[in-house]
C-alpha positions as CSV (number, residue, x, y, z in Angstrom):
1,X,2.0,-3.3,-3.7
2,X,5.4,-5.1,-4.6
3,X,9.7,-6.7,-5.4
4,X,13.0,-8.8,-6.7
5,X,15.9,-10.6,-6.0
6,X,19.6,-11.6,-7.3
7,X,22.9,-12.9,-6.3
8,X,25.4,-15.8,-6.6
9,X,24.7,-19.3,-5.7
10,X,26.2,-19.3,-2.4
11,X,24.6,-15.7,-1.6
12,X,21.9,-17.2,1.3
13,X,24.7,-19.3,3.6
14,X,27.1,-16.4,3.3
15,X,24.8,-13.4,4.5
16,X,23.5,-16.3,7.1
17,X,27.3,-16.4,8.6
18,X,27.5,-13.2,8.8
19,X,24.0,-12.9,10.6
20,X,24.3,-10.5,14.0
21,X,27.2,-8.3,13.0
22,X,25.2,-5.7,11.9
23,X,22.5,-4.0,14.4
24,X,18.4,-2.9,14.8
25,X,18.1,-0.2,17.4
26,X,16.9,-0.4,20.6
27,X,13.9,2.6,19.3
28,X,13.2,0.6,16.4
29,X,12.3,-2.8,18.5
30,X,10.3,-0.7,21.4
31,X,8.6,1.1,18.4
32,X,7.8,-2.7,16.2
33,X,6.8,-4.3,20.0
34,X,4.3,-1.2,20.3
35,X,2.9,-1.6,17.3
36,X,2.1,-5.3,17.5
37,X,1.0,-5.3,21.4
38,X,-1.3,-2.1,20.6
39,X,-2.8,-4.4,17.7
40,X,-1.9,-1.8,14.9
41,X,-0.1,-4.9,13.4
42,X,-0.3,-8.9,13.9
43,X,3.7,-9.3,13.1
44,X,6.6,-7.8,11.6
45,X,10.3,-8.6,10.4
46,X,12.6,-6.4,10.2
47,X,15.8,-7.7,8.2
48,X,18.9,-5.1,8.1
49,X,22.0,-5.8,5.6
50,X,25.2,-3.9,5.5
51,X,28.8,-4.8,4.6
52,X,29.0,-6.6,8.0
53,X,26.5,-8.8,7.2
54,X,22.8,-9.2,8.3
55,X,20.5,-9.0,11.2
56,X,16.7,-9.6,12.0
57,X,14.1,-8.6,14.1
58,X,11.3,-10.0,14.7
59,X,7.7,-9.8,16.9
60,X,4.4,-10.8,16.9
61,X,2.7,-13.8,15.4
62,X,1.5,-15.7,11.6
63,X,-2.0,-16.2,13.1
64,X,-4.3,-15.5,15.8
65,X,-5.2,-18.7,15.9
66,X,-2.4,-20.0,16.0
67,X,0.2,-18.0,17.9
68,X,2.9,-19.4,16.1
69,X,5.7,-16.5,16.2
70,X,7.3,-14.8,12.9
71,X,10.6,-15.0,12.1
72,X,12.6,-14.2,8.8
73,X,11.9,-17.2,7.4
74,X,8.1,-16.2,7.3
75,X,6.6,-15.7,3.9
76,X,4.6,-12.1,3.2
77,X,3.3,-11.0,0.1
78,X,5.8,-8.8,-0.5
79,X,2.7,-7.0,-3.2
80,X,3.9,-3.8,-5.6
81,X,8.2,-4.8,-4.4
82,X,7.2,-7.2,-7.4
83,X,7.1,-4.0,-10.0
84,X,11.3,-3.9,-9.3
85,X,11.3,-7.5,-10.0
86,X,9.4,-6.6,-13.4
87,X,11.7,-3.5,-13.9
88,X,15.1,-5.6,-13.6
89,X,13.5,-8.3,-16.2
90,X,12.6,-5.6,-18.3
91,X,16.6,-4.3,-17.7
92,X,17.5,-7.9,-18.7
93,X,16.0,-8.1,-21.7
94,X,17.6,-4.7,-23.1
95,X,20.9,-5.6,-22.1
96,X,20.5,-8.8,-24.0
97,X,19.5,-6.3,-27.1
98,X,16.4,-8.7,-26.9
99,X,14.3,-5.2,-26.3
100,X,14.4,-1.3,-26.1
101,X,13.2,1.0,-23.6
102,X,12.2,2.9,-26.6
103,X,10.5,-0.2,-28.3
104,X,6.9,1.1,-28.4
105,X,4.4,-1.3,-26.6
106,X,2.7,-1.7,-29.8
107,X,5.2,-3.8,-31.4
108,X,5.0,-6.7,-28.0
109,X,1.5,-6.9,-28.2
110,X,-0.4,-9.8,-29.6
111,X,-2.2,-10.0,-33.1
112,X,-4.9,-7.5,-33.7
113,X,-4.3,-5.7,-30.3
114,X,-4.2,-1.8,-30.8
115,X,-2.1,0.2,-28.2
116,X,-3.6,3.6,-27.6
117,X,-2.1,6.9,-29.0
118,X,-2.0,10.2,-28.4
119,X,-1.5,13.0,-31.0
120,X,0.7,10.2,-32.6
121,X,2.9,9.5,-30.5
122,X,2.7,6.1,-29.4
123,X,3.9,4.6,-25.6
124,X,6.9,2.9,-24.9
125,X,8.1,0.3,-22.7
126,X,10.0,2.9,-20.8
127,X,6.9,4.5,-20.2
128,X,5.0,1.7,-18.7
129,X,7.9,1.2,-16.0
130,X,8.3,4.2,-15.1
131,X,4.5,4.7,-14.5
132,X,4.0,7.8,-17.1
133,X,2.4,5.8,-19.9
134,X,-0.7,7.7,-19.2
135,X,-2.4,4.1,-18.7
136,X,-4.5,4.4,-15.1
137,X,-3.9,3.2,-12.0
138,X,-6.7,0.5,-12.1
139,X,-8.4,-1.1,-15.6
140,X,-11.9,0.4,-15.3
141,X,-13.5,-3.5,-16.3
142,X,-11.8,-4.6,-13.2
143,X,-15.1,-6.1,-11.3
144,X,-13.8,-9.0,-9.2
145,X,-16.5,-11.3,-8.0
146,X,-14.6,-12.0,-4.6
147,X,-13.7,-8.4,-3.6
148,X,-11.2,-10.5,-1.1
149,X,-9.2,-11.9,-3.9
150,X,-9.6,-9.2,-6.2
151,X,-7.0,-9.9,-9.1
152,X,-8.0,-13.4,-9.3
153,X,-10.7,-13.6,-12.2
154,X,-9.0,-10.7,-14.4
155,X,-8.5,-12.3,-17.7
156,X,-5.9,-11.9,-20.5
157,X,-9.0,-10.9,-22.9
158,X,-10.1,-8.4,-20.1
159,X,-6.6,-6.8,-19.9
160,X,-6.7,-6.4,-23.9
161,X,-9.9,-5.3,-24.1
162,X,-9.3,-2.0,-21.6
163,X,-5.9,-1.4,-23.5
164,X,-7.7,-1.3,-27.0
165,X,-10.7,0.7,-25.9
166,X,-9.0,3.4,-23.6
167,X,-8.7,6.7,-24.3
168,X,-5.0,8.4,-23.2
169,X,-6.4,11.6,-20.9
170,X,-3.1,13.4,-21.4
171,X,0.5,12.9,-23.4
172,X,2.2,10.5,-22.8
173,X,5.4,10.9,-20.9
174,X,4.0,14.0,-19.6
175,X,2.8,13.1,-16.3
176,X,3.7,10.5,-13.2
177,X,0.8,8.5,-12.5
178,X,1.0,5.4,-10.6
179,X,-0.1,2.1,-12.3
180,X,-1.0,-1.4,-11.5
181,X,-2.3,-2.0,-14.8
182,X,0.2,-0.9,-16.8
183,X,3.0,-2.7,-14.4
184,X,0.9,-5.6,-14.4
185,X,1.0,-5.6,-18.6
186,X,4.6,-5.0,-19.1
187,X,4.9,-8.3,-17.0
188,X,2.2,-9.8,-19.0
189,X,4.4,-9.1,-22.4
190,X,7.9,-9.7,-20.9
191,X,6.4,-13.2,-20.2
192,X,4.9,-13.7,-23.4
193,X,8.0,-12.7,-25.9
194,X,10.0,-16.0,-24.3
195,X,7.1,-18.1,-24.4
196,X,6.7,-18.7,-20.6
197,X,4.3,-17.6,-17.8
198,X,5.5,-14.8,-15.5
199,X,6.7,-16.8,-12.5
200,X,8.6,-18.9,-14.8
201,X,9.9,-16.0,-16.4
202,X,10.8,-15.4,-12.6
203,X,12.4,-18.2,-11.7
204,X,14.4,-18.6,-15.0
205,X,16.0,-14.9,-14.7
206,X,16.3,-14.5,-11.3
207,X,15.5,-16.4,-8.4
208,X,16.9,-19.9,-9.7
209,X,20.0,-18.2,-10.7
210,X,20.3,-16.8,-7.4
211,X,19.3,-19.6,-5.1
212,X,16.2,-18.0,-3.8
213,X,14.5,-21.2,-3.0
214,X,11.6,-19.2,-0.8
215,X,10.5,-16.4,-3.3
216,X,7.7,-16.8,-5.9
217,X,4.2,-16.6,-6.8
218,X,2.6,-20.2,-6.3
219,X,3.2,-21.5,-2.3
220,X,5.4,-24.2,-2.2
221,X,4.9,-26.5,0.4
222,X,7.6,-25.2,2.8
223,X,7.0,-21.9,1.7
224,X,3.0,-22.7,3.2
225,X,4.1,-24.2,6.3
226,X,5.7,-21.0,7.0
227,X,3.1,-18.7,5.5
228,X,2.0,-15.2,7.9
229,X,-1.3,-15.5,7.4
230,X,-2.4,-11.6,6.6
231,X,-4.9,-9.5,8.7
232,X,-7.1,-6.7,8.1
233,X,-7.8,-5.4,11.7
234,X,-8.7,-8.5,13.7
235,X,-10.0,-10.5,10.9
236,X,-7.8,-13.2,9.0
237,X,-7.8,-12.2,5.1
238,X,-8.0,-14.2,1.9
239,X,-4.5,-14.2,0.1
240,X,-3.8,-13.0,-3.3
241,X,-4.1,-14.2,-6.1
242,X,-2.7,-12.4,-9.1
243,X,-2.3,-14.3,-12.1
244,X,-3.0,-11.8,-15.2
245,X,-1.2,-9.2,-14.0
246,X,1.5,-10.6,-11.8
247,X,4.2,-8.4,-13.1
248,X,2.8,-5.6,-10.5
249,X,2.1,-7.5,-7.0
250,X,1.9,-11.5,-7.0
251,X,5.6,-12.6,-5.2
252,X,5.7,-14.0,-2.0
253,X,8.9,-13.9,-0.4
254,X,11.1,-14.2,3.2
255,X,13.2,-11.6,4.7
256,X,16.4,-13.7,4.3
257,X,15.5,-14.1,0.4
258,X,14.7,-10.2,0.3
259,X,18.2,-9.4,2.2
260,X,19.6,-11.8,-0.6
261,X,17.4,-9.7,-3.3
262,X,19.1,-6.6,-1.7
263,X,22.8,-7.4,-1.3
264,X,22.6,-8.1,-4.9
265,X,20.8,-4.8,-5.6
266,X,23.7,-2.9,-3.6
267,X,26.5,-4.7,-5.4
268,X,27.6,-6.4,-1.8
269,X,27.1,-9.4,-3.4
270,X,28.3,-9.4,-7.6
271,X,26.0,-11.0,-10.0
272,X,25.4,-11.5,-13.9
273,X,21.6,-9.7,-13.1
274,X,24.3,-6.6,-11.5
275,X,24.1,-4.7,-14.5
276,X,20.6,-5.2,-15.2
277,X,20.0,-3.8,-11.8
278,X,21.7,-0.8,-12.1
279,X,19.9,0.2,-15.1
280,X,16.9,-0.2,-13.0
281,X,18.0,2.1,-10.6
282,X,18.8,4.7,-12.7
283,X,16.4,7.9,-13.2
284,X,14.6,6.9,-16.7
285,X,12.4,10.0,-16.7
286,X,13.0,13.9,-17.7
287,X,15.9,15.4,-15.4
288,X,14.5,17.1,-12.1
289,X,11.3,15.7,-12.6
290,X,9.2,14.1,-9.6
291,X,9.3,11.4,-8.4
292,X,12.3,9.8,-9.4
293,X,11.4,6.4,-11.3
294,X,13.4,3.9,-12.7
295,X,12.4,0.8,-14.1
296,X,9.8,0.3,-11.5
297,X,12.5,1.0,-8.2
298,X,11.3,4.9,-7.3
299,X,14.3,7.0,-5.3
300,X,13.5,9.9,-2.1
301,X,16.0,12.0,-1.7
302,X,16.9,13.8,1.7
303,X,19.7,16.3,1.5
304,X,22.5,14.2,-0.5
305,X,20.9,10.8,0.6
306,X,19.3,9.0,-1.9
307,X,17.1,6.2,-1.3
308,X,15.9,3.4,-3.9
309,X,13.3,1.4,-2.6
310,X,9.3,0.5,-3.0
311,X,7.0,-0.6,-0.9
312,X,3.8,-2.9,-1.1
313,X,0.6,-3.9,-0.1
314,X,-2.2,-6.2,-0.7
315,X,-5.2,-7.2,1.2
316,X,-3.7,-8.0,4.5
317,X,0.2,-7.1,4.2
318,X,2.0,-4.5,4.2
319,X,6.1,-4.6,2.9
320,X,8.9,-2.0,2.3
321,X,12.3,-2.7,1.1
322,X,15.1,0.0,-0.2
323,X,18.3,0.8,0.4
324,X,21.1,3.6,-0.2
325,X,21.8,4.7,-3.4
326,X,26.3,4.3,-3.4
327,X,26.4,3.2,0.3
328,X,25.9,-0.1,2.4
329,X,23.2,0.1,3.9
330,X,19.7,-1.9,3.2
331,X,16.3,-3.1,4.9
332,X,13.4,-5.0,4.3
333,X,10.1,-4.7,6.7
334,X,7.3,-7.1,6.3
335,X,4.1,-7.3,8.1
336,X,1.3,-9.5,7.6
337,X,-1.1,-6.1,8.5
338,X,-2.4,-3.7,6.8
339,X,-1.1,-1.1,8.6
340,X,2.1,0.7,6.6
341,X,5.1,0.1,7.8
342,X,6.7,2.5,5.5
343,X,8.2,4.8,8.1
344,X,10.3,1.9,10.0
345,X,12.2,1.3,7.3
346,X,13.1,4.5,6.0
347,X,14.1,6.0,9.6
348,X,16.4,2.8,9.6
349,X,18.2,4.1,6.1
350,X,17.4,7.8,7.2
351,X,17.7,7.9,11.0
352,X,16.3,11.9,11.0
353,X,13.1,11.0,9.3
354,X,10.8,10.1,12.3
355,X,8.9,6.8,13.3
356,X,5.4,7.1,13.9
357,X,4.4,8.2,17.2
358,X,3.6,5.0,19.3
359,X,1.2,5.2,22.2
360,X,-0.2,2.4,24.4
361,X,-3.7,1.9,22.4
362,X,-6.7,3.2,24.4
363,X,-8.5,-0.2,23.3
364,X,-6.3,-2.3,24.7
365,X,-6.5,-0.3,28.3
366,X,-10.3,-0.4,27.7
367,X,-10.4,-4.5,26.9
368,X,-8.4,-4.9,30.4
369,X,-10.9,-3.0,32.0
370,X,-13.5,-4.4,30.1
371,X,-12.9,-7.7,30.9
372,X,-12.4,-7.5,34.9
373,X,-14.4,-4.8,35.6
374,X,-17.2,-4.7,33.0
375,X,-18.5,-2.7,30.3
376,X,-20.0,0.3,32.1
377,X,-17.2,0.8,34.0
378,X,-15.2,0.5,31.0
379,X,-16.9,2.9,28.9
380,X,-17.3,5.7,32.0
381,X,-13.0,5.4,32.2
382,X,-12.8,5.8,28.8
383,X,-14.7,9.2,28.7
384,X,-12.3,10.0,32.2
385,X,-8.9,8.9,30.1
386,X,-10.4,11.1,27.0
387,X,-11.0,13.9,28.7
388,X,-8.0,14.1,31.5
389,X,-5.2,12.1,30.1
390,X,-5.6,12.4,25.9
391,X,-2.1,12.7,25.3
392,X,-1.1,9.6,27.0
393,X,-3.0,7.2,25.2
394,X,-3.8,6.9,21.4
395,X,-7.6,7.7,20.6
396,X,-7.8,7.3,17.2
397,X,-11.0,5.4,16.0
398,X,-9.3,2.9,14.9
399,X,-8.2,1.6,18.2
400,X,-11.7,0.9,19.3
401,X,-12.9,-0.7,16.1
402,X,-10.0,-3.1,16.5
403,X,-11.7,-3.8,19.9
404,X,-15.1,-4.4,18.4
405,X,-14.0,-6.4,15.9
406,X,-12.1,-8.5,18.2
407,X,-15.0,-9.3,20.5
408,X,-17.2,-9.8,17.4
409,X,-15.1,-12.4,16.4
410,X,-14.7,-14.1,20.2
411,X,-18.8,-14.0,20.3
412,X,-18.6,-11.7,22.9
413,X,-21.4,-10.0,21.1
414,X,-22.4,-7.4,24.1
415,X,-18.9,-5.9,24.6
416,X,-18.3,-5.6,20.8
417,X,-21.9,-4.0,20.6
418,X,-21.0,-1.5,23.3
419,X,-17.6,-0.4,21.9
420,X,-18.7,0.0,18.4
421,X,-21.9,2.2,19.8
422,X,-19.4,3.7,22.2
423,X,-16.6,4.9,18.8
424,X,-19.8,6.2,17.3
425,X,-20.6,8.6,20.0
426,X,-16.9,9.7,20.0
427,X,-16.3,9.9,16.4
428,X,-20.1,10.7,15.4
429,X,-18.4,11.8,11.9
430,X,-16.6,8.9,11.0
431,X,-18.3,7.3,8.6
432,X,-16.1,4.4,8.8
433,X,-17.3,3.8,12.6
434,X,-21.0,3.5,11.2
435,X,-19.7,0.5,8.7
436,X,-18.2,-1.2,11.6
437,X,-21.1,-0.8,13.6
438,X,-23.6,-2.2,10.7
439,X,-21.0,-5.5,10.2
440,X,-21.4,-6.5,13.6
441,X,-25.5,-6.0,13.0
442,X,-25.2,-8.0,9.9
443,X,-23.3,-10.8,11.5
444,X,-25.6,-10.5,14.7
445,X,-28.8,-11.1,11.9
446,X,-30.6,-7.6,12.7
447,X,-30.5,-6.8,8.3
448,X,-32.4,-3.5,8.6
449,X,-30.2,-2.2,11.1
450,X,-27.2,-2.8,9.6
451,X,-29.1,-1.3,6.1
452,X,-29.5,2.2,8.4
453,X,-26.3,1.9,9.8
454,X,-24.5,1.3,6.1
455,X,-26.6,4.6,4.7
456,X,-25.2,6.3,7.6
457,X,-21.6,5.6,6.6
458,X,-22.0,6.7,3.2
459,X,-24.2,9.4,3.7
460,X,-21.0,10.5,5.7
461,X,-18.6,9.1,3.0
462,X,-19.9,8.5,-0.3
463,X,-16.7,6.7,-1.0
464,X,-17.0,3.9,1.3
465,X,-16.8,1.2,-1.3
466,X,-17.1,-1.6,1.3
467,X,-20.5,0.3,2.5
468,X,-21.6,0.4,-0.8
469,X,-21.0,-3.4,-1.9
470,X,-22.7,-4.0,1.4
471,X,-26.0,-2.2,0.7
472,X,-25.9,-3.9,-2.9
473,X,-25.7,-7.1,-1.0
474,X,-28.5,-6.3,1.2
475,X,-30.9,-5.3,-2.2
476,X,-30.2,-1.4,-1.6
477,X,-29.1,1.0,-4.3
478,X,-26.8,3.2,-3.5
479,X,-27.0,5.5,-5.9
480,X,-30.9,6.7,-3.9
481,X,-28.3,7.5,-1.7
482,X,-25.1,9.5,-2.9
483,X,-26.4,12.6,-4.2
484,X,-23.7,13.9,-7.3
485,X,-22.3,16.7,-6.5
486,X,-21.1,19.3,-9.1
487,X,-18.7,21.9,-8.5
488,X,-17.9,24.9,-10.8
489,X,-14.3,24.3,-12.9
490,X,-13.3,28.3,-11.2
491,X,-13.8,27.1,-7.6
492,X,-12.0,23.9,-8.6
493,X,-9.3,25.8,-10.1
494,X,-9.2,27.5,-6.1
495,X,-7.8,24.8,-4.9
496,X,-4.4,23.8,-6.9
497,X,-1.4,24.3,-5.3
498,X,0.8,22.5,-2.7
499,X,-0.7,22.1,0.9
500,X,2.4,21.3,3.6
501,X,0.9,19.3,6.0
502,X,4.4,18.6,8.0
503,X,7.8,18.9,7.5
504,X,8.9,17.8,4.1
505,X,5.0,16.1,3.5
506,X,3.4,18.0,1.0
507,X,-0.3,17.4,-0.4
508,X,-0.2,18.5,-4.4
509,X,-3.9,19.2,-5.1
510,X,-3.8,19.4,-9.1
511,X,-6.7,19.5,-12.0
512,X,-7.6,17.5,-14.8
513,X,-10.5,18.6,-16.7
514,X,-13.3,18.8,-13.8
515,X,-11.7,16.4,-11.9
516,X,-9.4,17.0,-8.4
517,X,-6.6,15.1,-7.7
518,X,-4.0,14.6,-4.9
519,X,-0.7,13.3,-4.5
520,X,0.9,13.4,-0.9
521,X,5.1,13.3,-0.8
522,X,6.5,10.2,-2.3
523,X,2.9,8.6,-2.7
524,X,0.4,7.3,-5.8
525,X,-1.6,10.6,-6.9
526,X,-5.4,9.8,-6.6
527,X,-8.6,11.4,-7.8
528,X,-10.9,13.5,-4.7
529,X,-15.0,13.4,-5.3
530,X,-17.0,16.4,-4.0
531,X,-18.8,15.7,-0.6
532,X,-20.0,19.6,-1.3
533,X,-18.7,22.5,-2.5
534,X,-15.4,23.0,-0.5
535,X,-15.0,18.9,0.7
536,X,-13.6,15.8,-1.4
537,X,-13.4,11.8,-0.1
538,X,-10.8,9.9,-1.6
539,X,-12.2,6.1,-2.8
540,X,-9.2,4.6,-1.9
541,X,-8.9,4.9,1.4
542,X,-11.4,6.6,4.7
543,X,-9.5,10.1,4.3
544,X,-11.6,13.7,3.6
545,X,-10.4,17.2,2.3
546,X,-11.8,20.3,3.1
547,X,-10.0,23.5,1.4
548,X,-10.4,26.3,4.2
549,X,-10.6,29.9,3.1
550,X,-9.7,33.5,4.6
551,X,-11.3,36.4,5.5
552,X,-10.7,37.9,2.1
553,X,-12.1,34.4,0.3
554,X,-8.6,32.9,-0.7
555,X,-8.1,29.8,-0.1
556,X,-5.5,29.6,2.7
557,X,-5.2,25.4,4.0
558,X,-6.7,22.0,3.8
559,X,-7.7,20.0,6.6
560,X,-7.1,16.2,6.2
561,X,-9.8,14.4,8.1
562,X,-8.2,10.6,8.5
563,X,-8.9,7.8,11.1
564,X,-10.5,10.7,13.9
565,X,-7.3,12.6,13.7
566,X,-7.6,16.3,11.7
567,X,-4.1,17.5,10.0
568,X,-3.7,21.1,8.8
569,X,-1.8,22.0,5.9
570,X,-0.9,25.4,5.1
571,X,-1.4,26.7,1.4
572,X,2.2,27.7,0.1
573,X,3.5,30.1,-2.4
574,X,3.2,29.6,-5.8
């Protein structure tokens, strides 16, 4: 999810006057244009700083209804970016000897609230934000009653309650493990020791101070009329609302306030928040452990390049901002998608480290055919382009679910019909292309198809969450579904080690107990279920493992099943 800011008053009109002396390449626009025209994203900003000053990119639009263009004055949920926000308050408040890194959490909590231990030793604020507290990922009372705004209804009392009731599964300190939770409570406490709310905590320390009249939590009214609206596929998405546990993913923000945030970051632009920063920078866990974490700002390193940054996400945006460690160089990317832009950003800071591959989008090429020539002809070109001309055109499922969805919501209930039937028969074990298939039933009024279609999909994956919320929905259980699967802790043990799926992108498979988890290069690590003995689903996202073995029984890969593509990583060397 999430970000900050800081500067000097007149930060904004001086990086504005400088605006256009510093440059976007030519690949980076033809790549962002692709992207948006193949419908992979609705819009994107790109915002570049350097000592010269500033420059912006932008394409695509706030709305499909609308068509109103995005420019840097567009506001994104900028989602986890907040966590360095929460880092450099947390920075503030030592540097003011207000607080320690070492305080333990205990002593910030309220009245009668217990902080978990382990084997006595008790977690500390440094802990929490730097994401080894051994706190997880996501409070397991976390049960939103509008799955589209999910943070919305998570109460103070329900964020207590998990903290006083969880059991630590390892030491603490010992092991990285990303956390919205315990992000989101560090926030919660930094706000609560000077007697304010979060966002005024925000405003107070940061963005007042440094003029940042377009970054917050609440919408302002200029900060509405400017609003991307965010996009999951084709479909317009609910915003977040994150009040609880703002301190990990509730700012919204522009890319001129995030350049502002940046140049103050890099020391371009001095501040009294400067020196705060820089302590947020800095590595605040063991030496040569991985990743590097500061207070909440994580740091890649390629070669002698370092790069600080985070990126963020919520339910239809996607941001990255980061910038080099001792150099001059900064960017922001925003998109009001949910489809990563992670790897724009960092070729811009790291020029070697590709972009993703960009090819015109098969569904677009079908909808033009579709809509002059009709949907048989369509369909019979697609199998021709498929089987003759694969590599020119990108086939991933997710292209033609974009189309379905897109005709689905123009009524054009026929063509969507055909191209969600037509994604099943070319990705027959997707179960993703079943769910899409059963929403359009469900909206079209046929219930017991969709029901078939929806036990399809998680019969496939049994961690389709937005399957299984479906069928509960619809009065199914899914659990007369998803059978449990146990595998032996030996076969489990098979399958540690370090899986190199490309260059410098490595898949850690690791154990806890009888329960797999994976962690790809500079990413969240994330418990695997057993589909059966050898393959594992992930529940946060449509991805499957299966650990391949030899001749001689030793496991030797993994294949990564993801979006109708298959990736192969090798096993390597212990």
């Amino acid at each position: 999810m999430l970000k900050n800011v800081l500067a000097v008053f007149y930060l904004a009109g001086l990086l504005s006057a400088c605006q256009a002396q510093s440059t976007i390449s030519q690949e980076v626009k033809a790549n962002i244009k692709l992207r948006v025209d193949n419908g992979m994203n609705k819009g994107i900003v790109v915002g570049l700083i350097d000592t010269k000053g500033t420059n912006y990119f932008s394409y695509g639009v706030k709305s499909l209804d609308t068509k109103e263009v995005v420019d840097e004055n567009s506001i994104f949920e900028i989602g986890s970016i907040t966590k360095t926000f929460t880092g450099i308050l947390l920075a503030n408040e030592v540097l003011k000897n207000e607080m320690k890194l070492d305080d333990p959490l205990q002593l910030y909590l309220p009245q009668g609230v217990l902080a978990p231990t382990r084997n006595g030793e008790s977690i500390k604020l440094v802990h929490i934000a730097n994401h080894t507290s051994s706190l997880p990922r996501m409070p397991s009372n976390f049960n939103p009653s509008n799955p589209a705004n999910p943070f919305a209804d998570y109460s103070e009392k329900q964020l207590y309650d998990f903290l006083e009731n969880y059991e630590l599964p390892r030491d603490i300190g010992s092991q990285y493990e990303y956390s919205n939770y315990a992000m989101g409570l560090l926030g919660h406490i930094l706000a609560a020791k000077n007697k304010m709310t979060y966002e005024e905590l925000l405003i107070a320390t940061i963005t007042k101070p440094l003029g940042l009249k377009h970054t917050g939590i609440a919408l302002t009214s200029s900060m509405m009329k400017n609003l991307a609206m965010g996009h999951s596929g084709e479909v317009e998405v609910e915003n977040w609302d994150i009040p609880t546990l703002a301190g990990a993913g509730a700012i919204r923000s522009s890319a001129v306030d995030m350049l502002n945030y940046l140049a103050a970051n890099m020391g371009i632009e001095k501040s009294s928040l400067y020196a705060a920063m820089q302590l947020a920078h800095q590595n605040s866990r063991i030496e040569g452990a991985s990743p590097i974490v500061g207070l909440g700002w994580h740091t890649m390193v390629f070669d002698d390049l370092e790069i600080i940054w985070h990126n963020g996400g919520t339910g239809g945006y996607r941001t990255f901002a980061g910038f080099i460690k001792g150099g001059d160089k900064g960017v922001v990317v925003l998109s009001n998608s949910n489809t990563s832009v992670d790897d724009i950003g960092i070729h811009i800071l790291h020029p070697d480290s590709p972009l993703n591959e960009m090819k015109p989008s098969i569904g677009v090429k079908l909808q033009n055919i579709m809509d002059t020539q009709g949907i048989e002809t369509a369909i019979g070109i697609y199998w021709d382009l498929k089987k003759n001309k694969a590599e020119e055109f990108d086939f991933t499922e997710g292209q033609l679910n974009r189309l379905g969805y897109l005709y689905l919501n123009e009524k054009e209930t026929e063509k969507a019909f055909a191209v969600f039937k037509l994604n099943i028969d070319a990705y027959p074990n997707s179960s993703n292309v079943y769910a899409s298939y059963g929403d359009a039933q469900l909206k079209h009024g046929d219930k017991n198809a969709s029901i078939e279609n929806y036990k399809k999909s998680i019969a496939l994956n049994p961690g389709n969450l937005e399957a299984i919320k479906n069928l509960k929905e619809l009065g199914v259980d899914p659990d007369t579904i998803i059978e449990e699967i146990i595998v032996d802790e030996k076969i489990l043990a098979n399958y540690i080690g370090k899986y190199e799926l490309a260059p410098n992108f490595i898949l850690t498979v690791s154990k806890e107990g009888n329960q797999l988890k994976t962690q790809a290069t500079g990413q969240p690590e994330f418990p695997i279920f057993p589909k059966s003995e050898n393959t594992f689903y992930l529940k946060v996202v449509e991805a499957q493992l299966t650990f391949n073995k030899n001749e001689d029984g030793n496991v030797e890969s993994v294949t990564l099943n993801q979006a109708g593509q298959e990736f192969v990583g090798k096993k390597l060397e212990k």
